[in-house]
PyMOL commands that place a pseudoatom at each C-alpha (Angstrom):
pseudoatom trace, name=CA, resn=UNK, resi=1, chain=A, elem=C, hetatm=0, pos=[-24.510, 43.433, -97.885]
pseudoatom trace, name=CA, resn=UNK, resi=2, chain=A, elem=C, hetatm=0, pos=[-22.794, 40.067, -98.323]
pseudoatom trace, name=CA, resn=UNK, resi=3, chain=A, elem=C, hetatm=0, pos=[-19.602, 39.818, -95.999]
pseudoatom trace, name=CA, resn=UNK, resi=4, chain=A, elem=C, hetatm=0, pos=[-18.237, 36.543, -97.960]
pseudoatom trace, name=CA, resn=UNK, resi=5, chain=A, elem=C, hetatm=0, pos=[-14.796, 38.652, -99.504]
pseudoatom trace, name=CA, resn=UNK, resi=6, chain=A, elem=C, hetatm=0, pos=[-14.671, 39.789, -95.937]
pseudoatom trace, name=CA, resn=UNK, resi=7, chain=A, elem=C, hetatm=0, pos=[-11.530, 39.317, -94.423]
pseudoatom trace, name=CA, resn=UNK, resi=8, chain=A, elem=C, hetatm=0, pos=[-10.852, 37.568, -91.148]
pseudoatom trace, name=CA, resn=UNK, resi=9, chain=A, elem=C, hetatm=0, pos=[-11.039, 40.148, -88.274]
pseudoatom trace, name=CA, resn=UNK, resi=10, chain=A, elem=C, hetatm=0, pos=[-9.496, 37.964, -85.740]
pseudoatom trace, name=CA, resn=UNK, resi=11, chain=A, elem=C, hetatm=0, pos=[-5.983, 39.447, -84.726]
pseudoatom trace, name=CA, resn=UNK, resi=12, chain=A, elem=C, hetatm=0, pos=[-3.400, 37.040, -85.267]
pseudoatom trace, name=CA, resn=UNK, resi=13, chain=A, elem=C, hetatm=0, pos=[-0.575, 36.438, -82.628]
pseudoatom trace, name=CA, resn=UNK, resi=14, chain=A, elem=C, hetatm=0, pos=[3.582, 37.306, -83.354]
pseudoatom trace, name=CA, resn=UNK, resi=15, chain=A, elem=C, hetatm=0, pos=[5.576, 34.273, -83.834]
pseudoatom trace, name=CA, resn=UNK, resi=16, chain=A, elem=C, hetatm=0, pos=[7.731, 33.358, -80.679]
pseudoatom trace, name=CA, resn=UNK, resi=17, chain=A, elem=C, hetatm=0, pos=[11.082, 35.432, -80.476]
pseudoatom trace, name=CA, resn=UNK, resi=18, chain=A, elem=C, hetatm=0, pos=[12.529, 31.781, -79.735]
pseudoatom trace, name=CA, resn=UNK, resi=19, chain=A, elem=C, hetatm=0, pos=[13.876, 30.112, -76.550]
pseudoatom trace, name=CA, resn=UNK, resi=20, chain=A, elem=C, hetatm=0, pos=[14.203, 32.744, -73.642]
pseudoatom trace, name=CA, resn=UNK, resi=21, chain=A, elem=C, hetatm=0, pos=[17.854, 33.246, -72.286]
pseudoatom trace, name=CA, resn=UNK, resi=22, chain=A, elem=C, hetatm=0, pos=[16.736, 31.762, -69.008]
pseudoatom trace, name=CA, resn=UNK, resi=23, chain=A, elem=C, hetatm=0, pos=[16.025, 28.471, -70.531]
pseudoatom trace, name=CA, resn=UNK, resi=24, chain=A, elem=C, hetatm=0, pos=[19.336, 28.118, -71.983]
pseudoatom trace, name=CA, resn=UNK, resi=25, chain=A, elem=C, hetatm=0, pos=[20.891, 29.234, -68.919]
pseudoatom trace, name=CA, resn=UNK, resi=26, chain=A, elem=C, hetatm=0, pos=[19.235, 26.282, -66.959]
pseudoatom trace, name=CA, resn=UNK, resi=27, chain=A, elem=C, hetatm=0, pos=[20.219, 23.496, -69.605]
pseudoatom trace, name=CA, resn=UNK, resi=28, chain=A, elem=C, hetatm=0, pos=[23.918, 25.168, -69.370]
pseudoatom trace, name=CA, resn=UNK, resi=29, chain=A, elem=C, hetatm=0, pos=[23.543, 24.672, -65.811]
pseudoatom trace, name=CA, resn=UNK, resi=30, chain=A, elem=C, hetatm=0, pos=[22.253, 21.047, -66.245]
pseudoatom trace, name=CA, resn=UNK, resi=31, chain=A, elem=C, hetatm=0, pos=[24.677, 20.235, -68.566]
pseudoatom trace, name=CA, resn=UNK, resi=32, chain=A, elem=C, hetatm=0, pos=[27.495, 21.152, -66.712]
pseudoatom trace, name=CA, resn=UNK, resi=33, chain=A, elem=C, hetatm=0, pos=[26.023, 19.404, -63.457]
pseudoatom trace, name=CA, resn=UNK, resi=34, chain=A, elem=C, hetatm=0, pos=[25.346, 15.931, -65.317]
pseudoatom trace, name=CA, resn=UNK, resi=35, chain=A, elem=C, hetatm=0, pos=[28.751, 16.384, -66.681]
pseudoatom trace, name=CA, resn=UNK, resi=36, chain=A, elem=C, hetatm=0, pos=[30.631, 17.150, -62.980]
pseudoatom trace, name=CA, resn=UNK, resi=37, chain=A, elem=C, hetatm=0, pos=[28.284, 14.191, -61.808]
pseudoatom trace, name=CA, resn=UNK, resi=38, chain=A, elem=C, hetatm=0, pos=[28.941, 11.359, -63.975]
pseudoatom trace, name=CA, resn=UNK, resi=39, chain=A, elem=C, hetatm=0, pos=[33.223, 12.581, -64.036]
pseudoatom trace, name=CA, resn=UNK, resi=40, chain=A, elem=C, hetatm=0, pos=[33.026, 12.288, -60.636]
pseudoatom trace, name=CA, resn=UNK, resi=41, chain=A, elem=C, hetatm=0, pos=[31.394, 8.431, -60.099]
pseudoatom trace, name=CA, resn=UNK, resi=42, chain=A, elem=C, hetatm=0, pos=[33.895, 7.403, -63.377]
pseudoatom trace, name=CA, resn=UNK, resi=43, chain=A, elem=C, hetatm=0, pos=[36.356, 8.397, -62.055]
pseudoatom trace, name=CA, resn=UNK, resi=44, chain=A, elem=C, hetatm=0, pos=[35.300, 6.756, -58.451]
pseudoatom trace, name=CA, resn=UNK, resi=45, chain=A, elem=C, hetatm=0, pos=[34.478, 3.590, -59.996]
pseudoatom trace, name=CA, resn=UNK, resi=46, chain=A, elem=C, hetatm=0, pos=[37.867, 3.815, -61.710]
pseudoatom trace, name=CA, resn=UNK, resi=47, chain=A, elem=C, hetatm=0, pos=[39.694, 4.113, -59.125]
pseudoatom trace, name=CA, resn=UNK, resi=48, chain=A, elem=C, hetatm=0, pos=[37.556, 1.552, -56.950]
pseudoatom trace, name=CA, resn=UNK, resi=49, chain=A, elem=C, hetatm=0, pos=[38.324, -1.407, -59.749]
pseudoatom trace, name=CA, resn=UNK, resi=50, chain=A, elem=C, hetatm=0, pos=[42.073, 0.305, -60.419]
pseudoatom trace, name=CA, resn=UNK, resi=51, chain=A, elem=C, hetatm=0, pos=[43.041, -0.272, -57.133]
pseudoatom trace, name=CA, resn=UNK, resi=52, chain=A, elem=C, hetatm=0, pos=[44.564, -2.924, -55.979]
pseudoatom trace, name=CA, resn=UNK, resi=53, chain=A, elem=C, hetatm=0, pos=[44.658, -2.557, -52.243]
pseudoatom trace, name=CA, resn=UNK, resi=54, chain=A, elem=C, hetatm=0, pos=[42.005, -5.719, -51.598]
pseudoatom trace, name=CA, resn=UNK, resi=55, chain=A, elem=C, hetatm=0, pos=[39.337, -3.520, -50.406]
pseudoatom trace, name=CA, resn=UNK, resi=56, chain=A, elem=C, hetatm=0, pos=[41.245, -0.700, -48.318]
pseudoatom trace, name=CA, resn=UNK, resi=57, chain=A, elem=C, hetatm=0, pos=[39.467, 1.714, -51.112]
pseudoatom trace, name=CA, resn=UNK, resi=58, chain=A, elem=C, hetatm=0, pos=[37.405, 4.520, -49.448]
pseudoatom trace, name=CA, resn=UNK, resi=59, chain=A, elem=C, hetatm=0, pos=[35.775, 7.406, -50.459]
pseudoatom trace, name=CA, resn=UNK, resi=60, chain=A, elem=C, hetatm=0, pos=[33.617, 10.079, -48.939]
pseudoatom trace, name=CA, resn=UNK, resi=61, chain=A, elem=C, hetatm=0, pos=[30.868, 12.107, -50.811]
pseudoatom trace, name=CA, resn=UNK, resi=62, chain=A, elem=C, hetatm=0, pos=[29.538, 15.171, -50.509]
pseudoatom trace, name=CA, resn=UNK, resi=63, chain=A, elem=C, hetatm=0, pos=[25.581, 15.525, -49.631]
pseudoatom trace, name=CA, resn=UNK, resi=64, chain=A, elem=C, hetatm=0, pos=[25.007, 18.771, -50.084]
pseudoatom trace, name=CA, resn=UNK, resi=65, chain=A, elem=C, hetatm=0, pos=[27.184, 18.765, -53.102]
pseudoatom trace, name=CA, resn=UNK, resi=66, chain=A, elem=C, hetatm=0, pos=[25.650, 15.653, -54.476]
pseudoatom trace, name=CA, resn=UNK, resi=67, chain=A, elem=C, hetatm=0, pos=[21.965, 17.062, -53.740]
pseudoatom trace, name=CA, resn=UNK, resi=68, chain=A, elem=C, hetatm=0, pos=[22.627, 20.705, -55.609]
pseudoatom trace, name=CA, resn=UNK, resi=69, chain=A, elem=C, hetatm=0, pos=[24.260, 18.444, -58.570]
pseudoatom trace, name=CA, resn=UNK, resi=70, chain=A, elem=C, hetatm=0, pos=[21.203, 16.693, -58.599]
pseudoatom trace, name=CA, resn=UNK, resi=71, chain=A, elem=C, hetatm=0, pos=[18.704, 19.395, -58.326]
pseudoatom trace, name=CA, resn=UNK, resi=72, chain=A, elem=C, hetatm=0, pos=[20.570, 21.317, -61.165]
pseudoatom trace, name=CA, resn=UNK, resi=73, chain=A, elem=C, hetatm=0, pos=[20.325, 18.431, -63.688]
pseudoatom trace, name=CA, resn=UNK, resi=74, chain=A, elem=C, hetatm=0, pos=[16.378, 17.891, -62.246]
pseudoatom trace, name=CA, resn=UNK, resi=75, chain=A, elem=C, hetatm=0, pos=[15.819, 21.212, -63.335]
pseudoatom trace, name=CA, resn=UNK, resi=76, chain=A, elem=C, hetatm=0, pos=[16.781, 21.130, -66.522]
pseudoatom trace, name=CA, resn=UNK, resi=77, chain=A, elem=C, hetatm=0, pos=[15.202, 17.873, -67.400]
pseudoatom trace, name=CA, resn=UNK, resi=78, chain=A, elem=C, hetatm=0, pos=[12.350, 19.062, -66.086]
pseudoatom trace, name=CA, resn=UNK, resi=79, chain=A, elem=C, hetatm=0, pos=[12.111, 22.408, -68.047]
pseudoatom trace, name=CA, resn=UNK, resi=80, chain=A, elem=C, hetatm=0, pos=[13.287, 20.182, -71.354]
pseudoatom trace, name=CA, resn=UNK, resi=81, chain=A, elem=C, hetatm=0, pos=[10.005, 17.807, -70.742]
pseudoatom trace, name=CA, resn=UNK, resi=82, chain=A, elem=C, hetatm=0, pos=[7.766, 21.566, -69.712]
pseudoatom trace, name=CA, resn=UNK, resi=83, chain=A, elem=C, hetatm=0, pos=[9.019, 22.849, -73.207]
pseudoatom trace, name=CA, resn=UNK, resi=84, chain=A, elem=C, hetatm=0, pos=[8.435, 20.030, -75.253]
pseudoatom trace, name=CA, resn=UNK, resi=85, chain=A, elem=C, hetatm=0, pos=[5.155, 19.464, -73.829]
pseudoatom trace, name=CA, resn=UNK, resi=86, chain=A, elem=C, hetatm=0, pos=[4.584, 22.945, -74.528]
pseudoatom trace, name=CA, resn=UNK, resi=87, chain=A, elem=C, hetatm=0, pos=[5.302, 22.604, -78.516]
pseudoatom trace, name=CA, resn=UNK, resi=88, chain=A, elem=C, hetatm=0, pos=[2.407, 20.273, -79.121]
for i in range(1, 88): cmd.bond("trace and resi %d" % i, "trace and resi %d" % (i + 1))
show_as sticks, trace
zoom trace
């Protein structure tokens, strides 16, 4: 028996459904974090070199709020680079 017209038995795998919610919900997040994050030090720096008080400007940040703003826009860089790693 010759098995040449045979077709391929091998069981071939769905295409993806596309990008999962969570995904979209951590680049939302990032988004919005890198957004709130570079307002806030324009606005800073604006008022730093608007003001014209010879260097009373002062300013206070947040740690906690500048670390969560940070870890939100680390995340979603790093599940952009994960994903497009992913794809090749």
């Amino acid at each position: 028996m010759s098995r040449e017209g045979a077709g391929d038995k091998k069981t071939k795998q769905a295409p993806a459904a596309g990008t999962p919610i969570w995904v979209w919900v951590i680049y939302g997040f990032g988004i919005l974090a890198a957004t709130v994050f570079v307002s806030s030090a324009l606005f800073t720096f604006g008022a730093l070199y608007l003001s014209d008080t010879g260097g009373g400007f002062s300013w206070r940040a947040s740690i906690p709020a500048i670390v969560l703003w940070g870890v939100l826009i680390l995340a979603a860089v790093i599940t952009w680079i994960v994903r497009r790693r992913q794809r090749r």
